[in-house]
C-alpha positions as CSV (number, residue, x, y, z in Angstrom):
1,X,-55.1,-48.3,33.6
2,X,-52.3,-50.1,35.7
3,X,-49.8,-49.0,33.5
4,X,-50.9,-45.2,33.3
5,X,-50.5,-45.3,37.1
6,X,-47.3,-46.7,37.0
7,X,-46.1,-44.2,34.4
8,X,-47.0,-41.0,36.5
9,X,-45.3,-42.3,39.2
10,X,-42.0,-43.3,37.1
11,X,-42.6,-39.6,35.7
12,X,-42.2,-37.8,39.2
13,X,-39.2,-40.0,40.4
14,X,-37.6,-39.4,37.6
15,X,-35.1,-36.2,38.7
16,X,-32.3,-34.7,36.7
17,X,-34.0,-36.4,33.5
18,X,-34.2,-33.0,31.7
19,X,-30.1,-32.0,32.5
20,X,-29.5,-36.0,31.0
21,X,-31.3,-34.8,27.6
22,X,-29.9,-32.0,27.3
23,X,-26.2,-33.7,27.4
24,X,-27.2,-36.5,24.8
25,X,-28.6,-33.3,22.8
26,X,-25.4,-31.6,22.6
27,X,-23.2,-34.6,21.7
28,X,-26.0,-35.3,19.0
29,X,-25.2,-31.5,17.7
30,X,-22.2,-31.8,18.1
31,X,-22.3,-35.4,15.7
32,X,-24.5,-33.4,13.0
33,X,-21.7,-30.8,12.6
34,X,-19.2,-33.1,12.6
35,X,-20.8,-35.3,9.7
36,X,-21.2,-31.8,8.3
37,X,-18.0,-30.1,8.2
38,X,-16.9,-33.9,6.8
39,X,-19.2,-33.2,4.1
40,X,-18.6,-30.0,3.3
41,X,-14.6,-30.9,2.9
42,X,-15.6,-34.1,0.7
43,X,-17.6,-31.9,-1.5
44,X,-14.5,-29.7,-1.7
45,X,-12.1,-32.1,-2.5
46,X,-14.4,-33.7,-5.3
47,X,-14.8,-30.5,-6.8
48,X,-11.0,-30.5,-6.9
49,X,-11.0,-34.3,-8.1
50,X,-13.6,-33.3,-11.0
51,X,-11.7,-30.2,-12.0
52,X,-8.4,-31.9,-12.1
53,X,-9.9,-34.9,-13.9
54,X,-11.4,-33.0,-16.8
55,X,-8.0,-31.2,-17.7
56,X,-6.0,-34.6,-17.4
57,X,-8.4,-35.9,-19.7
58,X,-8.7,-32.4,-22.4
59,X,-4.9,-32.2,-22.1
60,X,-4.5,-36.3,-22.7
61,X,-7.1,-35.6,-25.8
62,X,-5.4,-32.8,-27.4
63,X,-2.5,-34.3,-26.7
64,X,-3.1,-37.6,-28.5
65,X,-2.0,-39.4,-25.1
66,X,0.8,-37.9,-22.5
67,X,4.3,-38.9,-23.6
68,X,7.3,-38.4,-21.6
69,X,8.7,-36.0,-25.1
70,X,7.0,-34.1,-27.7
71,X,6.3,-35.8,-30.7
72,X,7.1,-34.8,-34.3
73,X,4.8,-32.8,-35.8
74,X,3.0,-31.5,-32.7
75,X,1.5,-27.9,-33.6
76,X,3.2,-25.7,-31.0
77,X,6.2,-28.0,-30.8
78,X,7.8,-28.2,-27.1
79,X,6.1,-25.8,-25.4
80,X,2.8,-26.8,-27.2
81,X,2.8,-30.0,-25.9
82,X,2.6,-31.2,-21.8
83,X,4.9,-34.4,-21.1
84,X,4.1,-36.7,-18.9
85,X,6.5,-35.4,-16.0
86,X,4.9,-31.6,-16.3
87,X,2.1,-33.6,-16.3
88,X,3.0,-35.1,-13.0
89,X,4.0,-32.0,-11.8
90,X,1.0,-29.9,-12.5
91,X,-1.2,-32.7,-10.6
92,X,0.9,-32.3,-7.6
93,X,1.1,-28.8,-7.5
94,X,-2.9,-28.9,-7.7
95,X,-3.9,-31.1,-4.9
96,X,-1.2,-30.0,-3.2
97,X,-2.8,-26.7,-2.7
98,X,-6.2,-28.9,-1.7
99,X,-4.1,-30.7,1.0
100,X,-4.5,-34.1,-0.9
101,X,-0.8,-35.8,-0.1
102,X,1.3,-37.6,-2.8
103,X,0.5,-41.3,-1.4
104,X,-3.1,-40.4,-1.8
105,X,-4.5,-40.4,-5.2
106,X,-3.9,-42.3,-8.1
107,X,-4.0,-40.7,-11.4
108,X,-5.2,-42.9,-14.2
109,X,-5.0,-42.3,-18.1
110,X,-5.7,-45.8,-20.2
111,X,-4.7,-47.3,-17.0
112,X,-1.3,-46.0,-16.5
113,X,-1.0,-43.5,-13.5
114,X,0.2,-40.7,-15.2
115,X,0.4,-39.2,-11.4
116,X,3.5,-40.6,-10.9
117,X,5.1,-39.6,-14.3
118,X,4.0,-42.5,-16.2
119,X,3.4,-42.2,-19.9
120,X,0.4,-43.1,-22.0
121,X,1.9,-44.4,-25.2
122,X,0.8,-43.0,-28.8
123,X,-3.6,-43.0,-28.6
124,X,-4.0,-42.4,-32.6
125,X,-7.2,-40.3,-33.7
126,X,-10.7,-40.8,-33.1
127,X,-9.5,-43.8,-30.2
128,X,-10.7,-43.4,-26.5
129,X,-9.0,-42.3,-23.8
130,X,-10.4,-43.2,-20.2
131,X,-8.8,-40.9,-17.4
132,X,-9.7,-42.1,-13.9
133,X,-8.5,-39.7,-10.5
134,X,-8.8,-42.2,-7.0
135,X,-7.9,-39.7,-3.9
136,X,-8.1,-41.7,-0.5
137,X,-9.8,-39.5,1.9
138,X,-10.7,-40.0,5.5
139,X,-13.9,-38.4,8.0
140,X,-12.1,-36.3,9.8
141,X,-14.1,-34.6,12.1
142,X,-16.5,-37.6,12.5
143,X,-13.2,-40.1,12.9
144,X,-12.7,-37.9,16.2
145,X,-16.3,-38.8,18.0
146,X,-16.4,-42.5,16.7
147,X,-13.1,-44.9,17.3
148,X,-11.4,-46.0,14.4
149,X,-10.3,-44.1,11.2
150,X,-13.3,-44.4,8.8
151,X,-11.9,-44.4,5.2
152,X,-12.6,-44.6,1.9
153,X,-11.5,-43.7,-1.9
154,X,-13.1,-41.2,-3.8
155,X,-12.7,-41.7,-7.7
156,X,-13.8,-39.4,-10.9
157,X,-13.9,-40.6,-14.6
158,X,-13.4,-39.2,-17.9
159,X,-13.9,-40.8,-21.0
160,X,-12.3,-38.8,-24.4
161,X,-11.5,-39.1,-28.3
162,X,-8.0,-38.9,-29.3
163,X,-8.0,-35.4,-31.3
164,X,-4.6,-35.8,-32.8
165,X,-3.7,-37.4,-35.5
166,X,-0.1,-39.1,-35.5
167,X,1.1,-40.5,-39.1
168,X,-1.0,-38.8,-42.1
169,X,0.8,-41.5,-44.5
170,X,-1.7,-44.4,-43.6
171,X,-4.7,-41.9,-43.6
172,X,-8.0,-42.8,-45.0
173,X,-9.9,-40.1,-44.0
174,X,-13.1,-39.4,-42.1
């Protein structure tokens, strides 16, 4: 019953209480949009990521691999075929336009970044291909209210089959 008392009395001493919650309301809504709009931009740029990832990883299938020239036989010939510096190009020009920079994302196809104009080597029929996008992204609203940049990598993977067949001369069949 003591502590009831004393309770009421804290209560009616207590001025300015109310214009104290609603400050620590606001910065708390003002913290849930933040996280938010960070969410909302991560979403985006993994949708970008994902989108990217699958054509690497069709274009690295068709393809046999991503080689820095067209080899023989290729149906379509040279402009059939995607070398590994269009390749390069094409990546950059896409997240690019998603505001991911150069330094940020790493590009992996077999574990050569292709990002950077790398080349795959020959991947013969019916062998996998693993293609593996890392972008670095940061919270940016959120880094704003809470010191410190808060970091981390965001990564998408793509396993394939080789579709093309290089030399028929050694050829079994299926």
């Amino acid at each position: 019953m003591l502590l009831l008392i004393q309770m009421r009395r804290f209560r009616r001493s207590q001025r300015g209480v109310l214009a104290i919650e609603i400050a620590v309301g606001m910065l708390m809504l003002v913290m849930v949009i933040a996280v938010m709009m960070d969410v909302l931009l991560l979403t985006w740029r993994f949708q970008v990521v994902s989108q990217t990832n699958e054509f690497v990883a069709r274009t690295a299938q068709v393809q046999g691999g991503i080689l820095s020239s067209t080899p023989t036989g290729f149906p379509g010939g040279e402009g059939g075929y995607v070398n590994s510096a269009e390749m390069a190009s094409l990546i950059r020009d896409k997240f690019e336009k998603a505001g991911i920079e150069p330094g940020e994302y790493m590009v992996l196809v077999n574990g050569v970044d292709v990002g950077k104009g790398g080349s795959t080597g020959v991947i013969d029929y019916l062998q996998p291909i693993r293609t593996e996008i890392r972008i670095k992204y940061e919270w940016k609203f959120t880094s704003n209210l809470i010191p410190g940049a808060i970091e981390n990598w965001l990564s998408s993977r793509r396993t394939a089959l080789s579709e093309f067949k290089y030399r028929y001369d050694s050829w079994v069949g299926e």
